[in-house]
DRENTORKOL-3810 file (N, C-alpha, C; in nm, 4 decimals):
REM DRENTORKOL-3810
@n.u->16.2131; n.v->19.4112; n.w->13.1661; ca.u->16.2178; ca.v->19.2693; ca.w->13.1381; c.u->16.0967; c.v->19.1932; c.w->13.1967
@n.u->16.0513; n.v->19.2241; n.w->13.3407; ca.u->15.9310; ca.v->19.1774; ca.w->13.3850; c.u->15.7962; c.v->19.1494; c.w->13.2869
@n.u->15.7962; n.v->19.2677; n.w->13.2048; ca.u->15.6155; ca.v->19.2987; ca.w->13.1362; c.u->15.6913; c.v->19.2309; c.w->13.0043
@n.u->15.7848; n.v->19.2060; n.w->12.9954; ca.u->15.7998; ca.v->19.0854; ca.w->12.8981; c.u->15.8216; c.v->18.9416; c.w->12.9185
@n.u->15.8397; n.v->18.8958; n.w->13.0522; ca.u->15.8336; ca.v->18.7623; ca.w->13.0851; c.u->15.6699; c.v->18.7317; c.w->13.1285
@n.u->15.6167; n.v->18.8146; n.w->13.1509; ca.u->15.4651; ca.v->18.8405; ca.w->13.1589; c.u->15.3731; c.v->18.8441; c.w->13.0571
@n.u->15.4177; n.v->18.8622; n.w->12.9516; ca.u->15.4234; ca.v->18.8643; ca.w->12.8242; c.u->15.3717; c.v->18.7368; c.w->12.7336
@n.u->15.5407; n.v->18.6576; n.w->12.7551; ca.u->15.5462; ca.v->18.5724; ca.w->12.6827; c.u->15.4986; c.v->18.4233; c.w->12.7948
@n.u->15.4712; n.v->18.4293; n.w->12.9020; ca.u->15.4056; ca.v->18.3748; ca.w->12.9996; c.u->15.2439; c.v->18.3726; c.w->12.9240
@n.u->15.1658; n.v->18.4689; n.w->12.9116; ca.u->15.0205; ca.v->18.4662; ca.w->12.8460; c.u->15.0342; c.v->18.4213; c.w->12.7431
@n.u->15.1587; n.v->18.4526; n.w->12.6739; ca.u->15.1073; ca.v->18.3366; ca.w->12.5036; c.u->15.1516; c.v->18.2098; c.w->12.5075
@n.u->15.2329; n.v->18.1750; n.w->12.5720; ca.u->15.2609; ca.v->18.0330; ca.w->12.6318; c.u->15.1357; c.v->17.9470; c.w->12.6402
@n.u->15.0233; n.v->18.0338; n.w->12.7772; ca.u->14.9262; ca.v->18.0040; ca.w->12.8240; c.u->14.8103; c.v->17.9639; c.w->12.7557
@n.u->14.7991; n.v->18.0659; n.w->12.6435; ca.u->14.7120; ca.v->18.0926; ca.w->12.5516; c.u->14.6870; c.v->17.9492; c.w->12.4173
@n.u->14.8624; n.v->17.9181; n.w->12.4049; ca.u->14.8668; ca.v->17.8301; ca.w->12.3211; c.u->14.8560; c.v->17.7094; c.w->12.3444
@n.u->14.8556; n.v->17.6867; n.w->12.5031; ca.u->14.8463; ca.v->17.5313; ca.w->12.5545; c.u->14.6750; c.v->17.5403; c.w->12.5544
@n.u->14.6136; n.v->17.6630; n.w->12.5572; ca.u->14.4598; ca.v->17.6198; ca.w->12.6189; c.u->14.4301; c.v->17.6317; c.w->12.4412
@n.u->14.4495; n.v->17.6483; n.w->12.3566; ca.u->14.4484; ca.v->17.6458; ca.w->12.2224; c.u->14.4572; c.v->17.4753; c.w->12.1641
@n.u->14.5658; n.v->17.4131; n.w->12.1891; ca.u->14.6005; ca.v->17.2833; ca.w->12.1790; c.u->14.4900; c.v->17.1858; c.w->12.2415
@n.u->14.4993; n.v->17.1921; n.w->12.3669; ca.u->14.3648; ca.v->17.1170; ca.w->12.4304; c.u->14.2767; c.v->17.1261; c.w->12.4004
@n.u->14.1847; n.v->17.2314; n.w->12.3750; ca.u->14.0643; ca.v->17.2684; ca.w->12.2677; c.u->14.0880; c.v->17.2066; c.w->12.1313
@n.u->14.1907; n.v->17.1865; n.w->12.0652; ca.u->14.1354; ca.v->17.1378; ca.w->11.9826; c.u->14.1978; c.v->16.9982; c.w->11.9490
@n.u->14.2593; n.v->16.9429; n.w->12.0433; ca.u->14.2441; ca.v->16.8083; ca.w->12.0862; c.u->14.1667; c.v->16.7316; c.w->12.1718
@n.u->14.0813; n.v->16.8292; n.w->12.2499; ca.u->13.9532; ca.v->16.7459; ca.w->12.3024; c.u->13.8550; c.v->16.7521; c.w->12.1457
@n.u->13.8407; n.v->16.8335; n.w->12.1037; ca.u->13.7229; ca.v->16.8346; ca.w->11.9351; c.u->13.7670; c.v->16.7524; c.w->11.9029
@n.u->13.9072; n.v->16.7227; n.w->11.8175; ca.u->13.9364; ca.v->16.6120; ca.w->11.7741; c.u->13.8804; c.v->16.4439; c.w->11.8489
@n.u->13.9776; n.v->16.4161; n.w->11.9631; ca.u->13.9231; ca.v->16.3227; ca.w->12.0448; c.u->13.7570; c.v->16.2703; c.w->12.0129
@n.u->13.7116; n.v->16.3843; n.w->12.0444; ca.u->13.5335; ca.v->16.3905; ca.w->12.0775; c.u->13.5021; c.v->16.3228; c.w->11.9605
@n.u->13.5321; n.v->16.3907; n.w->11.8428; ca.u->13.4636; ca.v->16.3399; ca.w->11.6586; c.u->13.5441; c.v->16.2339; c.w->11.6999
@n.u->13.6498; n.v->16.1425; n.w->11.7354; ca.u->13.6852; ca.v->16.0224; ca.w->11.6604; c.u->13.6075; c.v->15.9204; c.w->11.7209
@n.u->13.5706; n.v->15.9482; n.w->11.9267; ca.u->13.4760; ca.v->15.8929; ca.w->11.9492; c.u->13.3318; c.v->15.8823; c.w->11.8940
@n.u->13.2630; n.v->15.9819; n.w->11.8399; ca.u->13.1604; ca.v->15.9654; ca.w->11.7722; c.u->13.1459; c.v->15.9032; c.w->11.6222
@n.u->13.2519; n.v->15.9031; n.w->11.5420; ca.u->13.2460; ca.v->15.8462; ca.w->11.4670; c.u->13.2635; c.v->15.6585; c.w->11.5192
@n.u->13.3507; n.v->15.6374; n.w->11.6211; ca.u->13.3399; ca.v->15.5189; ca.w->11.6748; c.u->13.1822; c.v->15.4343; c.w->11.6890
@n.u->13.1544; n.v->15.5561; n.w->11.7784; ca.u->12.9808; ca.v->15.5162; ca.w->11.8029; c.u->12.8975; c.v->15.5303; c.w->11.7223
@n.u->12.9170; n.v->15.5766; n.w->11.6387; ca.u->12.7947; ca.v->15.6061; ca.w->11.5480; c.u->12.8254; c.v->15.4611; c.w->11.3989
@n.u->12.9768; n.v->15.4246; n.w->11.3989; ca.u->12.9844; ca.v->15.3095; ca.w->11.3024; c.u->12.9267; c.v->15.1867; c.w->11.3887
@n.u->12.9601; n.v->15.1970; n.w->11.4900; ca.u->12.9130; ca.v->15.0505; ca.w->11.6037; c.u->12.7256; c.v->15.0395; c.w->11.5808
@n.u->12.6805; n.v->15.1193; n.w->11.6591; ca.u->12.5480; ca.v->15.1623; ca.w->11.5862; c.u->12.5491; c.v->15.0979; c.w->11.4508
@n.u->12.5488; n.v->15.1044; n.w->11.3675; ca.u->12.5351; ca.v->15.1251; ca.w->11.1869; c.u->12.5565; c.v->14.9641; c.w->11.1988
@n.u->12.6691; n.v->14.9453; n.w->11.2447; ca.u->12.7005; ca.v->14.7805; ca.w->11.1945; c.u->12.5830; c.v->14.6784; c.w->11.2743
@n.u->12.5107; n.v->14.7077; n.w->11.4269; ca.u->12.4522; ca.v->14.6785; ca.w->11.4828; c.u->12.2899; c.v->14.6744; c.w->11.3802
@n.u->12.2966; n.v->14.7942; n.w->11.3395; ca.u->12.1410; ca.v->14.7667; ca.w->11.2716; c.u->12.1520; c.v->14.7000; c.w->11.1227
@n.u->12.2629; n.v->14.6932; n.w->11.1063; ca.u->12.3089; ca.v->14.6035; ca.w->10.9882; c.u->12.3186; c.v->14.4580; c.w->10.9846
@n.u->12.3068; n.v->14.4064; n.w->11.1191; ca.u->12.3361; ca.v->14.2922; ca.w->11.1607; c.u->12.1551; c.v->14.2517; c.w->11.2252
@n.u->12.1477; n.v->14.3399; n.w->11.2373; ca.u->12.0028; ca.v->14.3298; ca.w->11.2885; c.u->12.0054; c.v->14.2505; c.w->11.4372
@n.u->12.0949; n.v->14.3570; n.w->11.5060; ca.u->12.1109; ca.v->14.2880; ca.w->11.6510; c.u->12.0255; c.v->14.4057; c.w->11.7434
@n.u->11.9805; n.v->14.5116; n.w->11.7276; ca.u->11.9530; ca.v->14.6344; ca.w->11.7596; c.u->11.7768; c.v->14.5431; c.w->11.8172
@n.u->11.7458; n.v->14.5094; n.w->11.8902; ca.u->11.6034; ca.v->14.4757; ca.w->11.9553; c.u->11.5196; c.v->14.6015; c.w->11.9956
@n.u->11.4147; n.v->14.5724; n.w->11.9629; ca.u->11.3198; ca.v->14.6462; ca.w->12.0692; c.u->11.2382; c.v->14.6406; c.w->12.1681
@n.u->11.1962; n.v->14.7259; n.w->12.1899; ca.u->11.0782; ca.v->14.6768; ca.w->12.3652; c.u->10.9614; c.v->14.6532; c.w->12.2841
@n.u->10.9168; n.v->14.5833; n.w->12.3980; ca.u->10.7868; ca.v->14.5863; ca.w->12.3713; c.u->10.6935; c.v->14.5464; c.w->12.4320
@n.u->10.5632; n.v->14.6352; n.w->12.4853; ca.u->10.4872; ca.v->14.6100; ca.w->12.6002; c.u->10.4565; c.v->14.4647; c.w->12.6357
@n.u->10.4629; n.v->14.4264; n.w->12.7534; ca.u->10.3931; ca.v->14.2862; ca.w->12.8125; c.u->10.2666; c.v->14.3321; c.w->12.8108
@n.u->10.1590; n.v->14.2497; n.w->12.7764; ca.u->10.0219; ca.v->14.2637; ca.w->12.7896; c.u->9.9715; c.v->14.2692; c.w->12.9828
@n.u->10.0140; n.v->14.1392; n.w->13.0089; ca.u->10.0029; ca.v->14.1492; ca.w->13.1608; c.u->10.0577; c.v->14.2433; c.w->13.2530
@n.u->10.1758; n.v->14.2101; n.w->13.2636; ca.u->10.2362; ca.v->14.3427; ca.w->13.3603; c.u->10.2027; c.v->14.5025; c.w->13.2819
@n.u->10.2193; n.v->14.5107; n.w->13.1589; ca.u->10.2378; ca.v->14.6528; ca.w->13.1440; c.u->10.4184; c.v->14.7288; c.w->13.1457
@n.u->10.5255; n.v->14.6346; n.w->13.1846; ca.u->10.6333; ca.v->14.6511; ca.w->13.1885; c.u->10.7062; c.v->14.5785; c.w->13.0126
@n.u->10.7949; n.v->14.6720; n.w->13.0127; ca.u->10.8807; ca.v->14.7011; ca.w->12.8176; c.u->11.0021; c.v->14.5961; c.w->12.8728
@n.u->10.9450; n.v->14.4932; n.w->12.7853; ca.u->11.0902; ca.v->14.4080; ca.w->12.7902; c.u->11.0998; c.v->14.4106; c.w->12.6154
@n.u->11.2617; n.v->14.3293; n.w->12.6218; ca.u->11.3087; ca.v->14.2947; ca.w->12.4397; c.u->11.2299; c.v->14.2267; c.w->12.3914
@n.u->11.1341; n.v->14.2394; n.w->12.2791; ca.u->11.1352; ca.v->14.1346; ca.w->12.2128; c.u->11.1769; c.v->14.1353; c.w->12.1156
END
């Protein structure tokens, strides 16, 4: 009975680290699709600035 509670102990194990794997992937893509539409709407809006050298200092601020 032991090398079968030992057994079914590893596929237990197996299937929770199965689940988390592929609910962190999941998770991960829904955040990136988050960020990557935020992005999109940002350069759509034309809020997205850039640097751009100061002549004097030499330091990248927005313009």
């Amino acid at each position: 009975m032991p090398p079968f509670v030992a057994f079914a102990g590893v596929l237990g194990g197996l299937a929770v680290v199965r689940w988390a794997y592929k609910t962190a992937i999941r998770i991960n893509q829904e955040l990136e699709e988050i960020r990557l539409s935020r992005v999109a709407e940002a350069a759509h809006m034309g809020e997205i600035r850039t640097l751009k050298q100061d002549p004097v200092t030499g330091a990248y601020r927005p313009g």
